[in-house]
Structures are given as C-alpha cells and as structure tokens.
C-alpha positions as CSV (number, residue, x, y, z in Angstrom):
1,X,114.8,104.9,120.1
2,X,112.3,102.6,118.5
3,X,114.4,100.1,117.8
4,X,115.5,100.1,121.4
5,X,111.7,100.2,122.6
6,X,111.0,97.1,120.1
7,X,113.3,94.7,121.1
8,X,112.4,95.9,125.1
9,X,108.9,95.4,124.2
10,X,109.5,91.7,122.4
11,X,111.8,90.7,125.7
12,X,108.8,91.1,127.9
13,X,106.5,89.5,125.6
14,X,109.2,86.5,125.7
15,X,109.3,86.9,129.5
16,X,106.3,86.6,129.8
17,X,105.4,84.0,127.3
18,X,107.6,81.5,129.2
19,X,107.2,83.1,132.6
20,X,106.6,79.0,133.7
21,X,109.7,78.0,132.4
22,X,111.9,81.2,133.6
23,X,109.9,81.9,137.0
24,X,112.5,80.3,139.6
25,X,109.1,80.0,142.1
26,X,105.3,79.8,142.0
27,X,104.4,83.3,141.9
28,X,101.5,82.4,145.1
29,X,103.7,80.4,147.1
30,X,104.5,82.3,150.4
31,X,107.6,81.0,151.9
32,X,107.1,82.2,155.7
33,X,110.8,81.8,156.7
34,X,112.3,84.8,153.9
35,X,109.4,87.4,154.5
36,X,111.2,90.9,153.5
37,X,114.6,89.3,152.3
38,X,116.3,92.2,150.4
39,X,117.6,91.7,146.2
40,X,120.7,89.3,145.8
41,X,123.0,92.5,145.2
42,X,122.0,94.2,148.6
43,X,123.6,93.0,152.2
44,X,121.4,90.5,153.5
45,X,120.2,89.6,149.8
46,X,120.7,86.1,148.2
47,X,120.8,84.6,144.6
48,X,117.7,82.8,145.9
49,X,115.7,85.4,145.5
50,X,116.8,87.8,143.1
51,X,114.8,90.6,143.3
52,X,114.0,89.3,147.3
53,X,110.6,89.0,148.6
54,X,107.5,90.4,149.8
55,X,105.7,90.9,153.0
56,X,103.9,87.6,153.0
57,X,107.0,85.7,151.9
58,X,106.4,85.6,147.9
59,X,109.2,85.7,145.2
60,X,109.4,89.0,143.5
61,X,111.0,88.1,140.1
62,X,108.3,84.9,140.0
63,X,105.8,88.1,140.6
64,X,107.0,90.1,138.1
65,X,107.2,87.8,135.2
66,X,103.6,86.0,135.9
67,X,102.4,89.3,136.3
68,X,103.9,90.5,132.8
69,X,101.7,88.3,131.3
70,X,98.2,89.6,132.9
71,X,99.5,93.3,131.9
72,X,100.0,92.5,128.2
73,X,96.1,90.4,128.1
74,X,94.8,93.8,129.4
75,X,96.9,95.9,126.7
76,X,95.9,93.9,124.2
77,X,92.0,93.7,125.2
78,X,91.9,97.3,125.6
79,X,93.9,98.0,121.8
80,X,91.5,95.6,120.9
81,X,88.3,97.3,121.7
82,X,89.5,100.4,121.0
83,X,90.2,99.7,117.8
84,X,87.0,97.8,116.9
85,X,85.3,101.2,118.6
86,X,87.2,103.5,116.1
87,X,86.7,101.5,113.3
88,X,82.9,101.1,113.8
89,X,82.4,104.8,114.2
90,X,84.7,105.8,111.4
91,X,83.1,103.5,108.7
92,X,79.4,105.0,110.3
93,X,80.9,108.7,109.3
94,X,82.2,107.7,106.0
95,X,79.1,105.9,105.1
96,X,76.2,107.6,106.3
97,X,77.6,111.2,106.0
98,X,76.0,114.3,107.0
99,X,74.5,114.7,110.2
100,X,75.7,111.2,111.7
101,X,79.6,112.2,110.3
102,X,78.9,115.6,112.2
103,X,77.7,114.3,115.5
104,X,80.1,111.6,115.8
105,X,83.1,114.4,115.2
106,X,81.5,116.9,117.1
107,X,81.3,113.7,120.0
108,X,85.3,112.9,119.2
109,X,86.1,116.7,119.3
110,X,84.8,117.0,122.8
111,X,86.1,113.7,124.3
112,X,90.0,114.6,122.5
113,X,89.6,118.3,124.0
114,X,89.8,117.1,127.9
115,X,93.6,116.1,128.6
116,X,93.7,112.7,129.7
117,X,95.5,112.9,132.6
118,X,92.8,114.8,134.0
119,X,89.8,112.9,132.5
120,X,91.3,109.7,134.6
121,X,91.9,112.4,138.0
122,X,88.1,112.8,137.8
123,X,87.3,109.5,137.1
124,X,89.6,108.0,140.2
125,X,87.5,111.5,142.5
126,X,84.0,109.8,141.2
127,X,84.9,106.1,141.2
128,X,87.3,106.4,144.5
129,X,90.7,104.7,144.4
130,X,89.9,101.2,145.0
C-alpha cells in the first residue's frame, strides 16, 4: 500500500516537473474548432487529444499536468506552514511550561475535538462557496 502510494506520488511530482516537456499543448490555448471532443478511446475521440477537450476548446491532459504542478506548490505551502505553526507552539510548551503549556493544549484539545469535515462545512456556510 505505501509503496504503491510512493511511487504514485513521485509519478506526479515527475509529471508535473516536466509538465512543459510532456504537455502535448499549451494548457491556455483554446482551439475553437475541437470544443467538447470526447477522450481518444471514446467514439468521436482522437489521439489528438487524449483526454479530449473542454468547453472553450482547451486540451485536458495539457490541463491536468500544468495544473499538477499548482496543486503540489499549495501542498507543499500549506505542510510548510503547518509545520512551522506546530513547531513554534510546541517548543513555546516545552519551554515555558506551566500555564502557556496548558493553554496552548487546552487551545489544540478544542481545535482536534471538531471533525474536520465539518469544521470546513461551516467554514464553506460562513465564507460561501466561491
């Protein structure tokens, strides 16, 4: 299983990596002639477009892999920050102790007790879906 989810993982860095190089079109070129054309392996479908196109006319594979890359640069900005957020609050509890360990558990206990699928339902009901 994590083997399998490793080497998935380290093809879609690669993918995305040398989306230029593997990305048969620019992913915002909008070719107004192949608007809707279905994936190669469907009737109608092409090896042109592999995956087909969208509304406007745009590759989806090109789509995909250039939009790989913009998904891992979030990832890795939000690990990032999280990370320099746990750290900063941990070495505050371990080093000041007492009270300040307290509140910041007491503050972790509370956050860790909502589920998060439903922290981000009431977030999407305050902030609105857009």
């Amino acid at each position: 299983g994590a083997v399998i989810g490793l080497f998935v993982f380290i093809l879609l860095v690669l993918a995305a990596l040398f989306a230029p190089l593997l990305a048969p079109y620019a992913p915002d070129v909008q070719d107004k002639t192949a608007f809707l054309r279905p994936p190669a392996w469907q009737a109608g479908g092409s090896t042109q477009y592999l995956l087909g196109t969208d509304p406007v006319g745009r590759d989806i594979l090109s789509r995909l892999l250039y939009g790989a890359r913009f998904s891992l640069l979030i990832g890795a900005v939000v690990v990032t920050l999280a990370l320099t957020g746990g750290i900063t609050l941990g070495l505050l509890a371990g080093y000041f102790r007492g009270w300040v360990d307290v509140a910041i558990m007491r503050v972790m206990d509370l956050i860790l007790a909502f589920p998060s699928l439903l922290l981000a339902l009431v977030l999407v009901t305050i902030l609105g879906p857009g």
